[in-house]
N, C-alpha and C positions, 0 to 999 in steps of 0.2 A: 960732790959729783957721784962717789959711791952708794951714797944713800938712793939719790935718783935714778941710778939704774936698779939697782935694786927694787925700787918702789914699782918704775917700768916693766919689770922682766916678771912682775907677777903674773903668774894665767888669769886669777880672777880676777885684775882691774881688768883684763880685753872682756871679760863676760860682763862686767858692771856697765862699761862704757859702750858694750852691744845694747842694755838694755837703756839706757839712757839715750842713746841713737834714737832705735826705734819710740819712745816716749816724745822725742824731739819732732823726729815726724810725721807723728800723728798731731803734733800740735798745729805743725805747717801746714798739714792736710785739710784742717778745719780751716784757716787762714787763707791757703789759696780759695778754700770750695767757696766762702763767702765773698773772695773779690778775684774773680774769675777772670772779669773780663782784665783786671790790671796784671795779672799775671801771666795773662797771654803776650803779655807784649816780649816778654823773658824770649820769646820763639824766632824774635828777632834782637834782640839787644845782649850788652854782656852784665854778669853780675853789675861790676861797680857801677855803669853806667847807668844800669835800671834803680839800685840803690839811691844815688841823686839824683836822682829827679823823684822820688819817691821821700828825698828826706827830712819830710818834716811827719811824716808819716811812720815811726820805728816801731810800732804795733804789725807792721807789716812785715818787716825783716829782719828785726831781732831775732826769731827763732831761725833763719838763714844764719847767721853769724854764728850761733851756738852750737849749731849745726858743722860747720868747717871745724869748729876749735872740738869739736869731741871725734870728729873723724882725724882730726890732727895728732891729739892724745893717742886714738886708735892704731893709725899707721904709727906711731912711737913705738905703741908697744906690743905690735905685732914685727918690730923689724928688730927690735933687742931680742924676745919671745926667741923669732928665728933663727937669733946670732947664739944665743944661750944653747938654742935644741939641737944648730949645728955644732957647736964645739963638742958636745955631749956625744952626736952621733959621731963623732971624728975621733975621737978617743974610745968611743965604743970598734973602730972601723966598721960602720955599718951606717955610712954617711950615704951609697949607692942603693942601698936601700929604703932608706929614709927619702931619699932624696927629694922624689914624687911632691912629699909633704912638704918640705920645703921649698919648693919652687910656687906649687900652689901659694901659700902665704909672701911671696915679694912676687905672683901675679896678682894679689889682692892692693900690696900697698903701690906698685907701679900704678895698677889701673885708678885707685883713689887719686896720686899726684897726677894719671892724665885728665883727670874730668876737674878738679881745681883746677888745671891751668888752660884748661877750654870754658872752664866759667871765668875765669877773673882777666885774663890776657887776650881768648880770642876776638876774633872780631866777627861783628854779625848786624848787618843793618840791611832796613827795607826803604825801599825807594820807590817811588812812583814813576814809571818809563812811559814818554806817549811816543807816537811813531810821528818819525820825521825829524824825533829833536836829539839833542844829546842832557846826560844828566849826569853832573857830577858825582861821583861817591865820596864822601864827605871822611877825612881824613886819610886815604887809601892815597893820591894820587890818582885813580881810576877813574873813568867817565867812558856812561853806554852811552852808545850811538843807537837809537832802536830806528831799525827801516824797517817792521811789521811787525802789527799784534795783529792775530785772527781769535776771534771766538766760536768754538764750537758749540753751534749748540743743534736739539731736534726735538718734535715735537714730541709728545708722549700724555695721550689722552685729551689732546685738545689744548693745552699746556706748553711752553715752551719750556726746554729744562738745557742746565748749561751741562754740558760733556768736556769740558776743558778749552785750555787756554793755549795758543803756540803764539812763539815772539821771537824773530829773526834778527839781532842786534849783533855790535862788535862792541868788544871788551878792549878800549884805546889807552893804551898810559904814555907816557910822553918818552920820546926816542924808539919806540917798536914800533912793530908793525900793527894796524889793527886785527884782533882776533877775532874771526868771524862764530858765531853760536848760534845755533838751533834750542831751542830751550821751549819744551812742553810741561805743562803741570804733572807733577809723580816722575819727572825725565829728569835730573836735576843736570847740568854739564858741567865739567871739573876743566878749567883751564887758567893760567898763571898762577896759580896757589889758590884760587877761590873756587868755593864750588856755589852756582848761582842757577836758583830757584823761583819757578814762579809762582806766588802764590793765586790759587783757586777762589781769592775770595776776592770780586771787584765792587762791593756796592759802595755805589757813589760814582763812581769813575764812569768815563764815556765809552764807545766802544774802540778809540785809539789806544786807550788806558790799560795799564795792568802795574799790578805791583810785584817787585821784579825784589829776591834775599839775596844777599850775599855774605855769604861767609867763609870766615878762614879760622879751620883749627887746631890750633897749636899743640893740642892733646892729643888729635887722634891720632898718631905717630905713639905716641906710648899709652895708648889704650888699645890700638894692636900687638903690640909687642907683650901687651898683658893676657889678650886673649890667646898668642900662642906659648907663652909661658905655662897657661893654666892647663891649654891642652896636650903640651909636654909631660906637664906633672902626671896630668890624669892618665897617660899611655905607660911611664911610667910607676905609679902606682898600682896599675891593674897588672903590670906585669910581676911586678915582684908580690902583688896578694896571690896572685896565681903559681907562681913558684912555690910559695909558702905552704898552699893548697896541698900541692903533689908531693910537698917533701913527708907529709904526714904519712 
């Protein structure tokens, strides 16, 4: 076990495993940019569930995989890193000073565990809503009632062009009340725990039709809490460079 921290608490395995990062996603980059349209579908689905149905396929998501487990390594050994540089600054007493720095690095490994667990636990599925009916959402309990789509559209050089989408629905689960929603394309509405999205893009569909996201995520709660961490630090830090400044 001593060995392993040890090995952890180095500075330059976090710089090895920054550049192995970036190496990693550039490999993905080439991967997504040649199967586009399959990875669009990620915009509605979650990791694991896009992974199966994709699993005979592992040219496709292996480099995902290798991907978590060196961000995983990372946040390791940036949370000893920080445990090491506090105890240091603590016995220095100049922990108040430091501190900045330290809170920036556990807003880095916070914000890393909220985006894993809005990949791999949230949820996020697209459903096709037509007016007049109801549609389940498939594992949620949930089902829209949709009583209107409208489509905007206007002319533009002779041309019809679409402007967006509005869809008038209630978000119904069993025992409540129904939630009534106003829901436009780029509007998203946040109600029982989901925030539900229409999306812009209807080909194929009639004009009763739209394709209606829903999601819930279980990270963005501590992917805020990382973004006020960081800009804690940063208030912080600039205050004590600036004292530093004027003691010269």
């Amino acid at each position: 076990m001593k060995r392993l921290w040890t090995f952890f608490s180095r500075m330059d395995l976090g710089f090895w495993l920054l550049i192995l990062t970036s190496l990693n996603l550039f490999v993905g980059v080439l991967v997504t940019t040649c199967h586009e349209a399959l990875f669009n579908k990620l915009n509605f689905m979650n990791l694991p569930a896009w992974i199966q149905s994709e699993a005979t396929r592992p040219g496709l998501y292996l480099w995902m995989l290798t991907l978590f487990v060196l961000l995983l390594l990372l946040a390791i050994n940036t949370t000893i890193c920080t445990t090491v540089y506090t105890r240091t600054a603590m016995r220095q007493n100049r922990l108040m000073e430091k501190l900045g720095i330290i809170l920036f690095h556990i807003a880095f490994v916070i914000a890393l565990g909220g985006h894993c667990t809005s990949e791999f636990i949230g949820l996020s599925e697209q459903i096709t809503i037509d007016a007049g009916t109801t549609t389940q959402l498939p594992g949620t309990g949930l089902a829209i009632e949709t009583v209107d789509i409208r489509k905007l559209t206007s002319t533009i050089n002779g041309a019809e062009a679409r402007l967006g989408i509005e869809a008038t629905v209630k978000a119904v689960t069993p025992g409540r009340p129904a939630v009534p929603l106003e829901i436009k394309t780029m509007e998203p509405q946040f109600s029982l725990g989901y925030t539900f999205h229409l999306s812009f893009m209807d080909k194929g569909l009639t004009e009763d039709q739209a394709q209606l996201i829903v999601r819930r995520d279980y990270g963005l709660v501590l992917i805020v809490l990382a973004g006020i961490t960081a800009l804690i630090a940063i208030v912080l830090y600039v205050r004590f460079t600036l004292r530093e400044r004027r003691s010269f």
